[in-house]
C-alpha positions as YAML, in Angstrom:
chain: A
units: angstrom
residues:
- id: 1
  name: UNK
  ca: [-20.69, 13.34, -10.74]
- id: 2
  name: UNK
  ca: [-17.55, 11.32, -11.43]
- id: 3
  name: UNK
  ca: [-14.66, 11.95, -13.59]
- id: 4
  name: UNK
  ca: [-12.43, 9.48, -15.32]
- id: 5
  name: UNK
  ca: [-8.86, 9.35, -13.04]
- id: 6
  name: UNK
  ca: [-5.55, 7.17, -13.09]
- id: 7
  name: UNK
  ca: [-4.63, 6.64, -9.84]
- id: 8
  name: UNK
  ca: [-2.38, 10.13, -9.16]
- id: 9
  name: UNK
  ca: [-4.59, 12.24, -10.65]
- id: 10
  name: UNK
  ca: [-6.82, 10.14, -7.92]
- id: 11
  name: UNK
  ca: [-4.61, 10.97, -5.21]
- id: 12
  name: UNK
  ca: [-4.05, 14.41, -6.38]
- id: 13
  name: UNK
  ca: [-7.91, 15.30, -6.61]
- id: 14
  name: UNK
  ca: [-8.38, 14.23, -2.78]
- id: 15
  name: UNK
  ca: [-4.79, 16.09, -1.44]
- id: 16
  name: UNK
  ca: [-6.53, 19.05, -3.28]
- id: 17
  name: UNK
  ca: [-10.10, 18.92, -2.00]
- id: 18
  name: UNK
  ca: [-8.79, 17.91, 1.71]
- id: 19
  name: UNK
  ca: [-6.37, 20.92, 1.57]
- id: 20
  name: UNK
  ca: [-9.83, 23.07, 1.23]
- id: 21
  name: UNK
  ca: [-12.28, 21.26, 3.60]
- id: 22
  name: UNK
  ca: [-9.54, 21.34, 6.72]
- id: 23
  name: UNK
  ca: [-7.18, 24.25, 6.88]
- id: 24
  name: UNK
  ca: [-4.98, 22.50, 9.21]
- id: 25
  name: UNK
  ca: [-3.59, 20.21, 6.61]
- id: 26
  name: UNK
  ca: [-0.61, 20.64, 5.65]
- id: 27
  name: UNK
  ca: [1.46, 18.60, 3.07]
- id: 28
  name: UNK
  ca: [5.16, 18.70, 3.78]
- id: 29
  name: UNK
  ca: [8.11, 17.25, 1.38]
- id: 30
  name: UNK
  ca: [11.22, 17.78, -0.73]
- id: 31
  name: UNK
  ca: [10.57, 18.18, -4.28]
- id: 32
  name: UNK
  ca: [6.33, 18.97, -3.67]
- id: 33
  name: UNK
  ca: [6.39, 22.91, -3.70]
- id: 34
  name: UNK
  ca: [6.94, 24.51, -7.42]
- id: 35
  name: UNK
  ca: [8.28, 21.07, -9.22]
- id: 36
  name: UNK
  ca: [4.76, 19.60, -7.97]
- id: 37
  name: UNK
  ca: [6.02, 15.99, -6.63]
- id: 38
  name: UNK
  ca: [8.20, 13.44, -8.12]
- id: 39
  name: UNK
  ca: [5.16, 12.26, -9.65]
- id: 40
  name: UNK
  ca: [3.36, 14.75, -9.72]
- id: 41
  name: UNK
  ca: [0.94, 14.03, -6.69]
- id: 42
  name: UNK
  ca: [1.00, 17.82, -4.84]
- id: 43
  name: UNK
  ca: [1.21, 19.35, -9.17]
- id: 44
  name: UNK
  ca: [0.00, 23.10, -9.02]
- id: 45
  name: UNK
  ca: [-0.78, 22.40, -5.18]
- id: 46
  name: UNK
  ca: [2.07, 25.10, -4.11]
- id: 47
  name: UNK
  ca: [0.82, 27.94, -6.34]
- id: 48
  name: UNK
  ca: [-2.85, 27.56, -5.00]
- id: 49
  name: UNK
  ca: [-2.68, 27.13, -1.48]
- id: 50
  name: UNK
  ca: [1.19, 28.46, -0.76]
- id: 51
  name: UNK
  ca: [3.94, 27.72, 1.32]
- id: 52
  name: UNK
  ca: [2.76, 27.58, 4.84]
- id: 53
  name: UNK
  ca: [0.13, 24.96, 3.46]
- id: 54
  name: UNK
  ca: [2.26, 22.77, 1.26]
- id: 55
  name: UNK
  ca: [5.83, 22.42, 2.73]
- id: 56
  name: UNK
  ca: [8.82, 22.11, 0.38]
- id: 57
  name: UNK
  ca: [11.28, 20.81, 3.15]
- id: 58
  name: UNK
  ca: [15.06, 20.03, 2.86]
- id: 59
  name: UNK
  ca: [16.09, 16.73, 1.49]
- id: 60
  name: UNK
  ca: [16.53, 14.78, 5.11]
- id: 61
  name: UNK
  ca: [14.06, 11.96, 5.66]
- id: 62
  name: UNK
  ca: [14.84, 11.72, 9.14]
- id: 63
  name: UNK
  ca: [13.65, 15.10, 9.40]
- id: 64
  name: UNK
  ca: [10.65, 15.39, 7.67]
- id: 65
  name: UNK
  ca: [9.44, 12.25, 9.71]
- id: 66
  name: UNK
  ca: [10.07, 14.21, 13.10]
- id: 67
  name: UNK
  ca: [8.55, 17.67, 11.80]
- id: 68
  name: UNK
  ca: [5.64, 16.07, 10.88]
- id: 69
  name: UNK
  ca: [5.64, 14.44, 13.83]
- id: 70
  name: UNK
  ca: [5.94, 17.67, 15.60]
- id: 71
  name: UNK
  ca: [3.28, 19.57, 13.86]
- id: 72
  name: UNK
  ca: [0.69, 16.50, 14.47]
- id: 73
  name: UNK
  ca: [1.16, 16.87, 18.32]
- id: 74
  name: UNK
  ca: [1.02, 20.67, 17.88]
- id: 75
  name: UNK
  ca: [-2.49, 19.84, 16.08]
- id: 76
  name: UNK
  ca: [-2.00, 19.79, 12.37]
- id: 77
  name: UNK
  ca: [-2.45, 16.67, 9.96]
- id: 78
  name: UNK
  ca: [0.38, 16.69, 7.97]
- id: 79
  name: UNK
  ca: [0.54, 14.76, 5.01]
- id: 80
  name: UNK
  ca: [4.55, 13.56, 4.39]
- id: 81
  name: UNK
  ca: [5.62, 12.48, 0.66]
- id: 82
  name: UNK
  ca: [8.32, 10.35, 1.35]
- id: 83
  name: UNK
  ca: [8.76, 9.77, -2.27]
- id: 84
  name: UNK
  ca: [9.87, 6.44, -1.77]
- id: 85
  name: UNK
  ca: [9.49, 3.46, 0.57]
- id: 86
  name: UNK
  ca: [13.35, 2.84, 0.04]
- id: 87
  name: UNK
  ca: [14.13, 6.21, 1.34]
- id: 88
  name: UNK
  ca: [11.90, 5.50, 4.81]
- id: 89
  name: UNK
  ca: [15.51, 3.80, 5.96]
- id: 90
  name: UNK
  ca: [16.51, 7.21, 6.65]
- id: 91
  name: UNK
  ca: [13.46, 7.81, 9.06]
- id: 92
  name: UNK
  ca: [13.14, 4.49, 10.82]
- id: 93
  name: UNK
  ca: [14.23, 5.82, 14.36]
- id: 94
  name: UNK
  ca: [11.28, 8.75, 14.05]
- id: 95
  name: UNK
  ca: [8.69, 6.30, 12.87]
- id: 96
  name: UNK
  ca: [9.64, 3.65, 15.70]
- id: 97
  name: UNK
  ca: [10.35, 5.94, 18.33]
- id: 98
  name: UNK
  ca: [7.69, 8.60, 18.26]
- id: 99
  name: UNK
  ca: [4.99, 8.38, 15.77]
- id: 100
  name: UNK
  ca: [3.93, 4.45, 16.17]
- id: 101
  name: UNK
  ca: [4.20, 4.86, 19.93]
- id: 102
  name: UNK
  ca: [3.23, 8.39, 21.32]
- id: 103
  name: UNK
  ca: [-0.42, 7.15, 21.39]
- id: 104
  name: UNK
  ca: [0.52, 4.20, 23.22]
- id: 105
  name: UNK
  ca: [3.02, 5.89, 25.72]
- id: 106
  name: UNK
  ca: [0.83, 8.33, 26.75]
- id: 107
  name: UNK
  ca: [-1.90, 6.51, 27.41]
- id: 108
  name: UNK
  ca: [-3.92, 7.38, 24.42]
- id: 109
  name: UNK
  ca: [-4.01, 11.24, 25.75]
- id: 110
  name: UNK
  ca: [-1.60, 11.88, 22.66]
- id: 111
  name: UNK
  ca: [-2.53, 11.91, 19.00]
- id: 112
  name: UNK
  ca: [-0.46, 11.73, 15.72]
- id: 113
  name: UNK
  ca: [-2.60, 11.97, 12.38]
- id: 114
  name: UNK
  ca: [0.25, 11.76, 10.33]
- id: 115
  name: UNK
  ca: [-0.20, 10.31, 6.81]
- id: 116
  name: UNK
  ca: [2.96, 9.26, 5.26]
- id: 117
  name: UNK
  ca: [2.66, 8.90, 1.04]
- id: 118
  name: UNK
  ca: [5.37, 6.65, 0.03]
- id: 119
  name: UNK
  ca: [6.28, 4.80, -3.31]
- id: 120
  name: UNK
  ca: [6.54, 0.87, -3.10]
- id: 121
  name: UNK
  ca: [7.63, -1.49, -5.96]
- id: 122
  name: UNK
  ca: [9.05, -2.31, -9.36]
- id: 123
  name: UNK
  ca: [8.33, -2.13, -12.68]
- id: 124
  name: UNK
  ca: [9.17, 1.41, -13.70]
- id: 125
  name: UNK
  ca: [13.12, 0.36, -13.51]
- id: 126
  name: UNK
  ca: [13.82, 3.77, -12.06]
- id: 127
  name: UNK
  ca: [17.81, 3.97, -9.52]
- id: 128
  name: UNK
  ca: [18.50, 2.15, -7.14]
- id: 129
  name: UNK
  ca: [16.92, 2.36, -3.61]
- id: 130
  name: UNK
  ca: [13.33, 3.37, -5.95]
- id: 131
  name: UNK
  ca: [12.03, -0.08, -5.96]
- id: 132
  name: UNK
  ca: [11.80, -1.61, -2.37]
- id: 133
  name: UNK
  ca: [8.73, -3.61, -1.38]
- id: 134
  name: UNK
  ca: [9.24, -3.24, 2.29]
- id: 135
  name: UNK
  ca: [5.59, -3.93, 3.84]
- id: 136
  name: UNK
  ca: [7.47, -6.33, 6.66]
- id: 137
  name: UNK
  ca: [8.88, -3.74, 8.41]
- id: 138
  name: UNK
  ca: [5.57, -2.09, 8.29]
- id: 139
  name: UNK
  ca: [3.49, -4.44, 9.26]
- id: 140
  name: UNK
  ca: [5.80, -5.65, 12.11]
- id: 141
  name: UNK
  ca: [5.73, -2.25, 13.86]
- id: 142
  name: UNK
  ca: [2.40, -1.76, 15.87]
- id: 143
  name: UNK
  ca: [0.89, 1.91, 16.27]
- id: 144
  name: UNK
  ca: [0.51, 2.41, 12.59]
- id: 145
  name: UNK
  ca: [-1.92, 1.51, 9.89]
- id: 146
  name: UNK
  ca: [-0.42, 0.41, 6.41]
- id: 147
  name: UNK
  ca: [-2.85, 0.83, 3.30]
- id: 148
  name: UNK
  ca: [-2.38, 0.33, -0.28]
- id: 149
  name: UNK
  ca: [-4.89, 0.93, -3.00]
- id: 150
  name: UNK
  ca: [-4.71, -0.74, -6.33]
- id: 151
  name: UNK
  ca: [-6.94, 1.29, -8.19]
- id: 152
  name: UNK
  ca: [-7.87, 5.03, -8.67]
- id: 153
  name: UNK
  ca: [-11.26, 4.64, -7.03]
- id: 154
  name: UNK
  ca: [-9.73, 3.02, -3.78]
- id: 155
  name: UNK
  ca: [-7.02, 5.39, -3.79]
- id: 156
  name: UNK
  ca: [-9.30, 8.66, -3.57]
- id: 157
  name: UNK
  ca: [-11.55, 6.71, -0.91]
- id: 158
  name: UNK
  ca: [-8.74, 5.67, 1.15]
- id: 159
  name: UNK
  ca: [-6.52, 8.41, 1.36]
- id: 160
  name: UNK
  ca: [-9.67, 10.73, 2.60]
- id: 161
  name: UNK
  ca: [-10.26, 8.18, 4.93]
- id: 162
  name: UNK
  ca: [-6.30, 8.36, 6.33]
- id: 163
  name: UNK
  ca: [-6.45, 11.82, 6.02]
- id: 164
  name: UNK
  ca: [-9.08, 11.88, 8.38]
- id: 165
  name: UNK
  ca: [-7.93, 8.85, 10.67]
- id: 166
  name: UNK
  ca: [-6.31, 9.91, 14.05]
- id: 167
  name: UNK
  ca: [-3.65, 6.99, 13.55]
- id: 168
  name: UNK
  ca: [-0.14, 7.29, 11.62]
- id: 169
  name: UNK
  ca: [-1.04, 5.71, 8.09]
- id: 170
  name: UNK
  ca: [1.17, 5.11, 5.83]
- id: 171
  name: UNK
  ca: [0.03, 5.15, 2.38]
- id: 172
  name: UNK
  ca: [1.93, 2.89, -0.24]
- id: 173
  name: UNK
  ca: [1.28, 3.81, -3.79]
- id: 174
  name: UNK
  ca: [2.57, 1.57, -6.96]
- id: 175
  name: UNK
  ca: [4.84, 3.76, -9.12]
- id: 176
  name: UNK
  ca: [3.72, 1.31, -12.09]
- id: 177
  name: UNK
  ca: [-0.18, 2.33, -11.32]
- id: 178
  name: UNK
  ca: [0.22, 5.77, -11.71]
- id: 179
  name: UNK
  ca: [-0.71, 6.18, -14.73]
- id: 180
  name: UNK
  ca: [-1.51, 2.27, -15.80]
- id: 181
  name: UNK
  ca: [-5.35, 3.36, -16.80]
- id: 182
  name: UNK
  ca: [-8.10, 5.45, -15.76]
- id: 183
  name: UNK
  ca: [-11.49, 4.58, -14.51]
- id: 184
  name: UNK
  ca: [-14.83, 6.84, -12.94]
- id: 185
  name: UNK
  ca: [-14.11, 8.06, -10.06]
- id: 186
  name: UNK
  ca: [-17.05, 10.77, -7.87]
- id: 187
  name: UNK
  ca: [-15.86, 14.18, -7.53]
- id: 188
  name: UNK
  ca: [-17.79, 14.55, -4.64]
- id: 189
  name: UNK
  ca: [-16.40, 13.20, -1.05]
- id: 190
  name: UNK
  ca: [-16.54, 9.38, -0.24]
- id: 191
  name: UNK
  ca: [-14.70, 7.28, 2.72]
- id: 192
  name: UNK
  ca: [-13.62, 3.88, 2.05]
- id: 193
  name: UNK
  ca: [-12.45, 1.47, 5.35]
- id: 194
  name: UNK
  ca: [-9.19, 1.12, 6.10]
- id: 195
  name: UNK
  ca: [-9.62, -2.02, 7.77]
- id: 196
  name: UNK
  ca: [-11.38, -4.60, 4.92]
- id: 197
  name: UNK
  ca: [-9.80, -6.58, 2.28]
- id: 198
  name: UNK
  ca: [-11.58, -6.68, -1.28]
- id: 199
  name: UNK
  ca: [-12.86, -9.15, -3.08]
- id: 200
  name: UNK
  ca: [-11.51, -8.82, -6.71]
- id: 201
  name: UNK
  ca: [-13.60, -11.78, -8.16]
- id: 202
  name: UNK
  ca: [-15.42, -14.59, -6.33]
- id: 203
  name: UNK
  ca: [-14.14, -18.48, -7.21]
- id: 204
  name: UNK
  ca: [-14.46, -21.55, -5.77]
- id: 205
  name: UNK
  ca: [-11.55, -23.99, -6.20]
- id: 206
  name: UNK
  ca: [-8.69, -21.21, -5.27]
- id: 207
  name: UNK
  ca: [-7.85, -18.08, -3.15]
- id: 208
  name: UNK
  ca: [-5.20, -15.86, -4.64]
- id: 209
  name: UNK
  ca: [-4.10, -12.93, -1.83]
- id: 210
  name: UNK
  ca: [-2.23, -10.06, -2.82]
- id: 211
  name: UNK
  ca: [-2.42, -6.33, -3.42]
- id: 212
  name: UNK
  ca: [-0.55, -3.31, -5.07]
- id: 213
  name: UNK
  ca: [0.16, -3.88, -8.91]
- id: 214
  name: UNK
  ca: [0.36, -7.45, -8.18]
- id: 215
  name: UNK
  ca: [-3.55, -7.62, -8.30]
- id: 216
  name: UNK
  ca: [-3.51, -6.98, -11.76]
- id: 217
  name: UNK
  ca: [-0.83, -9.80, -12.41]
- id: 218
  name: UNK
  ca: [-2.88, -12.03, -10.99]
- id: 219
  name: UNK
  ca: [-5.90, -10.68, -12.17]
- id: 220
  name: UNK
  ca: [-4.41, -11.48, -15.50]
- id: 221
  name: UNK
  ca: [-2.99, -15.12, -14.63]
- id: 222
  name: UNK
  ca: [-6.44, -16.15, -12.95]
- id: 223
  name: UNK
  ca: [-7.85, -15.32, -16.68]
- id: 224
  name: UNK
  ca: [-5.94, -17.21, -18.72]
- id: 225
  name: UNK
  ca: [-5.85, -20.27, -16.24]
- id: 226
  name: UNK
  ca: [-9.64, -19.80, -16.54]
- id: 227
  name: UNK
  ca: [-10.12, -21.77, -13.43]
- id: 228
  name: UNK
  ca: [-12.53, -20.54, -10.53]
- id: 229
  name: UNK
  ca: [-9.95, -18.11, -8.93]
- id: 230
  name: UNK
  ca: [-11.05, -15.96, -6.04]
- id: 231
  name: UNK
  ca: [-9.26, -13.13, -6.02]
- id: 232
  name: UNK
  ca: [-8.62, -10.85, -2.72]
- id: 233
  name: UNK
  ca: [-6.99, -7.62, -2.93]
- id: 234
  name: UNK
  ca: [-5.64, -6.95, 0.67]
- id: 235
  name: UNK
  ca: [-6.10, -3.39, 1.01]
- id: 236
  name: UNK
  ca: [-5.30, -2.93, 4.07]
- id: 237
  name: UNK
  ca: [-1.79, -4.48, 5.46]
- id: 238
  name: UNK
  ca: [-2.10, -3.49, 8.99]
- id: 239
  name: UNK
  ca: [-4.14, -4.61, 10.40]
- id: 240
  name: UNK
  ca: [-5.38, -7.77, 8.34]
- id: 241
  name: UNK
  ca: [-8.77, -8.36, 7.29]
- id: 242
  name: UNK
  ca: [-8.34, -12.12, 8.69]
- id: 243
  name: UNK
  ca: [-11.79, -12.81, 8.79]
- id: 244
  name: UNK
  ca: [-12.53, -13.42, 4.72]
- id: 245
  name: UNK
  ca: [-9.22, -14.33, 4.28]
- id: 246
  name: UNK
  ca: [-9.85, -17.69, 6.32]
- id: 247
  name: UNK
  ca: [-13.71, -18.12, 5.04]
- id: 248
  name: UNK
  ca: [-12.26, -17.70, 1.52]
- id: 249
  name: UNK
  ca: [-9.29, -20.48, 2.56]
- id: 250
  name: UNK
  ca: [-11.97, -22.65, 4.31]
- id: 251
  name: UNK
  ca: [-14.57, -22.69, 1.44]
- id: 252
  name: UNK
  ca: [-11.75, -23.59, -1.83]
- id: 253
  name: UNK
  ca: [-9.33, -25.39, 0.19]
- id: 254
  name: UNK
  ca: [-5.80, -24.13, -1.36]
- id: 255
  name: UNK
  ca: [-4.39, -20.47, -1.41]
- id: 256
  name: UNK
  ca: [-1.34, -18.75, -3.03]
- id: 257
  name: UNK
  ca: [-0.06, -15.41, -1.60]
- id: 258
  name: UNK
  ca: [1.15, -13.26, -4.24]
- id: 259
  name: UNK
  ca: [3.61, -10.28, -3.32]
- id: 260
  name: UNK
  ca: [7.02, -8.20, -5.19]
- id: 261
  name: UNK
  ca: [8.49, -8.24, -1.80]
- id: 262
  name: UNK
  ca: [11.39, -10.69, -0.88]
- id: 263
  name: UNK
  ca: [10.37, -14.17, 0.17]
- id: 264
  name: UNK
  ca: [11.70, -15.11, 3.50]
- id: 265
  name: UNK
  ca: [9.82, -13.14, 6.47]
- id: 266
  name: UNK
  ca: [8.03, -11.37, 3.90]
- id: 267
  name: UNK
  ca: [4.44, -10.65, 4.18]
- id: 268
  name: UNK
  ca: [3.12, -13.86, 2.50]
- id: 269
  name: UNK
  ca: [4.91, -15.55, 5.37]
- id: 270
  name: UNK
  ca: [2.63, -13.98, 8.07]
- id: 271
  name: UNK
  ca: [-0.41, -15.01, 6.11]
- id: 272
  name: UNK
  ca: [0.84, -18.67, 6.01]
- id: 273
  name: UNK
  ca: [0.74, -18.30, 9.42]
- id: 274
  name: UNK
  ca: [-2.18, -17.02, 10.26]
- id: 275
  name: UNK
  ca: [-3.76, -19.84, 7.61]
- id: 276
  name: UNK
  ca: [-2.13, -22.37, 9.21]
- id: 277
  name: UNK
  ca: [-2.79, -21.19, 12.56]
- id: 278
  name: UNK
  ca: [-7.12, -20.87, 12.43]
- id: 279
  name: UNK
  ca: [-7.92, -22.95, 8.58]
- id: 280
  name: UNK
  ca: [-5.17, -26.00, 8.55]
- id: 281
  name: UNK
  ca: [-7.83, -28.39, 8.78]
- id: 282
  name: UNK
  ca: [-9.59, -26.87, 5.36]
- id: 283
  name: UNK
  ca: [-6.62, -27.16, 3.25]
- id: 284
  name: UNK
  ca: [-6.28, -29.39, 0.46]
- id: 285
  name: UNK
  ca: [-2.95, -27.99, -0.58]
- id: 286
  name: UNK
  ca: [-0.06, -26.67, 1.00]
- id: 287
  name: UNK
  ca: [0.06, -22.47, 0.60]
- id: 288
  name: UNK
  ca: [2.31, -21.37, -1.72]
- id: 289
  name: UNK
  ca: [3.96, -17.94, -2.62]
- id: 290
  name: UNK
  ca: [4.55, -16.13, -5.68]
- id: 291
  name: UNK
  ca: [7.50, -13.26, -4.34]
- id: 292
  name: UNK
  ca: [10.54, -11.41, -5.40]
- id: 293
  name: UNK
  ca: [13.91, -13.32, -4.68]
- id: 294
  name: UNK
  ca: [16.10, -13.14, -1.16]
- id: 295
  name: UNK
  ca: [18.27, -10.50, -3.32]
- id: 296
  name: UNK
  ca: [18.78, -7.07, -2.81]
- id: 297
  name: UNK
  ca: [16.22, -5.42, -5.39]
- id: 298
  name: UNK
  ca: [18.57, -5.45, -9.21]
- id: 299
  name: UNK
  ca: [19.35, -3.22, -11.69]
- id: 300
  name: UNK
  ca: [17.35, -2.55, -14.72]
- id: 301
  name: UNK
  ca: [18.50, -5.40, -16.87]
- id: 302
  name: UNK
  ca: [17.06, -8.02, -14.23]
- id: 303
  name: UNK
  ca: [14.54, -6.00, -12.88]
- id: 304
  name: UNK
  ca: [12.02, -7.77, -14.81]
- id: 305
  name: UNK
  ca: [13.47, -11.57, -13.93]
- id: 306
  name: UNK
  ca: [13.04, -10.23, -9.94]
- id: 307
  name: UNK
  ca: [9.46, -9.01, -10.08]
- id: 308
  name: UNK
  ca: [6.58, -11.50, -9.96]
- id: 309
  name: UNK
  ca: [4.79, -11.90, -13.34]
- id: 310
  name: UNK
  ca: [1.50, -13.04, -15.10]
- id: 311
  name: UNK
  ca: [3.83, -16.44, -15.69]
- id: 312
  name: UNK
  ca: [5.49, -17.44, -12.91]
- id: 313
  name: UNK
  ca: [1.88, -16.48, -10.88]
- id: 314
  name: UNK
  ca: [0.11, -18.43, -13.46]
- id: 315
  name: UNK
  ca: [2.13, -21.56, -12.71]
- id: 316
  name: UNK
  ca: [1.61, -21.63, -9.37]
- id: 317
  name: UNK
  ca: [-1.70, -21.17, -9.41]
- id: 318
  name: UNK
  ca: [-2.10, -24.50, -11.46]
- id: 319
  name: UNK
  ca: [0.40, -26.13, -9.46]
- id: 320
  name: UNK
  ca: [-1.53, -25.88, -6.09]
- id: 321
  name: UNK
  ca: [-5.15, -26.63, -7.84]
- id: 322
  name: UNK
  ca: [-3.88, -29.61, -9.38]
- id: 323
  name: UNK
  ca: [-2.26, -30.79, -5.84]
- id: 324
  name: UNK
  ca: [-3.27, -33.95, -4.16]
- id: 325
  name: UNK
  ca: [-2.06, -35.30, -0.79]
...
């Protein structure tokens, strides 16, 4: 059976069903008990499974980062909202210290299944700090698996699949997908990999990489360009599905990396590299990248200048097909 979803009643759906099948999850968070999320992920979560099961917590990131930590080791799988990858500042020395490396440090004898739900990106032109697009960080600290679904149907699939993982995960949801559409997604239990890229649409004569809300930017620029665009939705941001990233690269020859987060040392800079590194010979083009500015994220009357649109992706997508050495 399947039932039509946006994306949090998606990730609310699974957080439910998961909450039945294991009884040592536990979802733990300010704001997620009676009010039901910021968003309304964990909504009427509190009244049906209680307290002791989902976690309303004090408002201290640092915190909630080491609890969770705490009650993975002690054999839980807790599920921490962080509300918002701006806020995981706060909770850097936890995440670096302890849940990236206990696996590591004690030679594997130690698990933490901790799956950490956090906001990413703009468009919703909520206060400051709401916004931030910081992947980098993510990516550059080894021990944890970064995923990000772009639509409903991934997001169910995935977030089984890092509930059930034995690594950290953190989970990076687009506040502007929410609620951007629905689409058929089973009711039943399905696992999607948190290791493989997806191919949005097959082309020949360009790769576009990207992910989040940004697929559907491009999405929409590779349509009104109306040129053979392939189209690869990342999925998952640690660790990299290299493999059909370089056969896509090696078979059209030019690529653009598409991403809200800042430019320099931002993910689309690590993909460069990796292009350059195993496909330089295959290019026709240099890479190029569609990003948000070296700024710190604006306000609400510039937000929409900062973020990455259907335009300025559009543009560079002709510009690098119509390159020649």
């Amino acid at each position: 059976m399947h039932e039509e979803m946006n994306l949090i009643a998606a990730i609310n759906h699974t957080l439910r069903s998961e909450l039945i099948a294991n009884e040592r999850l536990r979802i733990v968070g300010y704001d997620i008990g009676p009010v039901g999320g910021m968003f309304r992920a964990t909504d009427n979560l509190f009244d049906e499974f209680g307290e002791d099961r989902v976690v309303d917590t004090p408002l201290t990131e640092n915190g909630i980062m080491g609890m969770a930590v705490g009650m993975a080791i002690a054999g839980d799988r807790p599920v921490l909202e962080m509300q918002f990858l701006g806020f995981m500042y706060n909770a850097w020395g936890q995440l670096i210290y302890h849940l990236s490396n206990l696996h590591q440090k004690t030679g594997g004898a130690m698990k933490v299944p901790v799956t950490i739900r956090a906001v990413f990106g703009g468009g919703i032109k909520p206060l400051p700090f709401h916004s931030e697009s910081t992947e980098a960080w993510l990516m550059h600290t080894p021990g944890i698996r970064v995923i990000c679904p772009s639509t409903p149907y991934q997001a169910k699939g995935l977030l089984l699949s890092s509930l059930r993982c034995d690594d950290p995960v953190v989970f990076l949801e687009h506040s502007k997908l929410y609620r951007a559409f629905r689409e058929p997604v089973p009711t039943g239990d399905y696992l999607l990999p948190l290791d493989k890229c997806r191919i949005v649409q097959p082309g020949e004569d360009l790769t576009v990489l990207t992910w989040g809300n940004m697929v559907h930017v491009s999405t929409e620029a590779a349509r009104q360009l109306g040129a053979s665009i392939e189209l690869i939705d990342l999925v998952s941001l640690s660790p990299i599905d290299v493999e059909p990233i370089l056969a896509s690269v090696k078979k059209t020859g030019r690529c653009v990396v598409v991403h809200e987060a800042r430019r320099t040392s931002g993910p689309g800079a690590e993909l460069i590299a990796l292009i350059n590194e195993y496909a330089l010979e295959w290019l026709k083009a240099p890479v190029k990248r569609v990003t948000g500015f070296d700024v710190a994220f604006p306000d609400t009357s510039t937000e929409d200048f900062y973020l990455p649109g259907v335009g300025r992706a559009k543009a560079a997508f002709e510009a690098i097909l119509n390159f020649e050495f």
